[in-house]
N, C-alpha and C positions, 0 to 999 in steps of 0.2 A: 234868169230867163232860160228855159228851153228850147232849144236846137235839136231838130232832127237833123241827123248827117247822114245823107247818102252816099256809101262807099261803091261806085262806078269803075269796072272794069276799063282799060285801053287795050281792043283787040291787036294793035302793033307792038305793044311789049312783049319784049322777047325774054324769060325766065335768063337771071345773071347779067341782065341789060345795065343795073344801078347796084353793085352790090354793098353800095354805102345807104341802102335804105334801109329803115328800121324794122327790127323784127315784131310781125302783129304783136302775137305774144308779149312781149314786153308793152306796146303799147296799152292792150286792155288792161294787163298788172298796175303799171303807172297810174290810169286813169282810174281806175277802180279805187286804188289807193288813195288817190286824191278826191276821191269821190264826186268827181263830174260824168263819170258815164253813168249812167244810171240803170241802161240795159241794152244791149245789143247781140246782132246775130246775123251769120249768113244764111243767104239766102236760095234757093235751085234756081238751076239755070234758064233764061227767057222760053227754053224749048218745054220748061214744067208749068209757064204760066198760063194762066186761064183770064181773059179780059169780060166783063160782066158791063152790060148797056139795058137798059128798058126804052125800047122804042114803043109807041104805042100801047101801051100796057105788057107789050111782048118782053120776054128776059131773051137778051140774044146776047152769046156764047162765043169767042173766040179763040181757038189756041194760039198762046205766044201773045209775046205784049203789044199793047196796044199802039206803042209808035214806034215806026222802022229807028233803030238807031246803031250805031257802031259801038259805043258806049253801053254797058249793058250793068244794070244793079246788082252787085254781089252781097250787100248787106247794106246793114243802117245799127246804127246807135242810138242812143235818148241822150244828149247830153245836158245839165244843168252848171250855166254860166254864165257869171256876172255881167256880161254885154257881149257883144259882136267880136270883139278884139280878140277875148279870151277865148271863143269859141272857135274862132279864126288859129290862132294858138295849137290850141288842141288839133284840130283837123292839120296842118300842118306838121304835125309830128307822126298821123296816121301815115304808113308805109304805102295804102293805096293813091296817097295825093304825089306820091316820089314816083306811083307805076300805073297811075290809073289819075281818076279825077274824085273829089269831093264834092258835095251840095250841100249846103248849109243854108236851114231854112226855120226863120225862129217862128214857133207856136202861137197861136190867137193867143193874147193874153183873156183868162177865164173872164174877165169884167168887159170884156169889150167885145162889141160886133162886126 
C-alpha cells in the first residue's frame, strides 16, 4: 500500500535539542535500499507558497499557505508498505518525527471510490 508522509517542521526545536536523532541522510539510504521510499523531497518554505481557490468561476490567489499553523511542511516521501504498521515503522525512524512531526496518510486504492 502507499503512504504519503508528510515531514512537518516543530517551530520550538531548538538545533542540538535531541542529538540521539537520526541522520536524514541515512535514513533516505536505508529506505531507498529497502525500497519503501519510492520518491521524496524538500520542500520551500510556507513564505514561497502560493494557495489556489476558484470561487465563482474566479481563480483567487493567496500568498502562504492556506491554514494558519505552527507546524509547517518541509517535505514528503511516497512510501510503498505492506500495511499501517510498517509505514508506521518507517516514519518513526524518520529524524523529523525525533524533531518535528509526521503525517502518514494511505492512498485511495486505484479500484475504489
Amino acid at each position: 500500500m502507499k503512504y504519503l508522509m508528510l515531514v512537518c517542521t516543530d517551530p520550538t526545536y531548538t538545533p542540538g535539542q535531541d542529538d540521539d536523532a537520526p541522520d536524514v541522510r541515512d535514513w533516505v539510504a536505508e529506505m531507498d535500499g529497502k525500497g519503501v521510499r519510492l520518491m521524496g523531497n524538500r520542500v520551500r518554505p510556507t513564505s514561497d507558497a502560493t494557495t489556489v481557490r476558484v470561487r465563482d468561476r474566479e481563480v483567487l490567489l493567496t500568498d502562504g499557505p492556506y491554514a494558519e499553523t505552527k507546524d509547517q511542511i518541509a517535505g514528503f516521501d511516497v512510501l510503498e508498505c505492506a500495511d499501517l504498521d510498517e509505514a508506521i515503522d518507517v516514519a518513526s525512524r524518520h529524524p523529523m518525527a525525533w524533531n518535528g512531526m509526521i503525517e502518514l496518510r494511505p492512498f485511495w486504492p486505484d479500484d475504489e471510490d
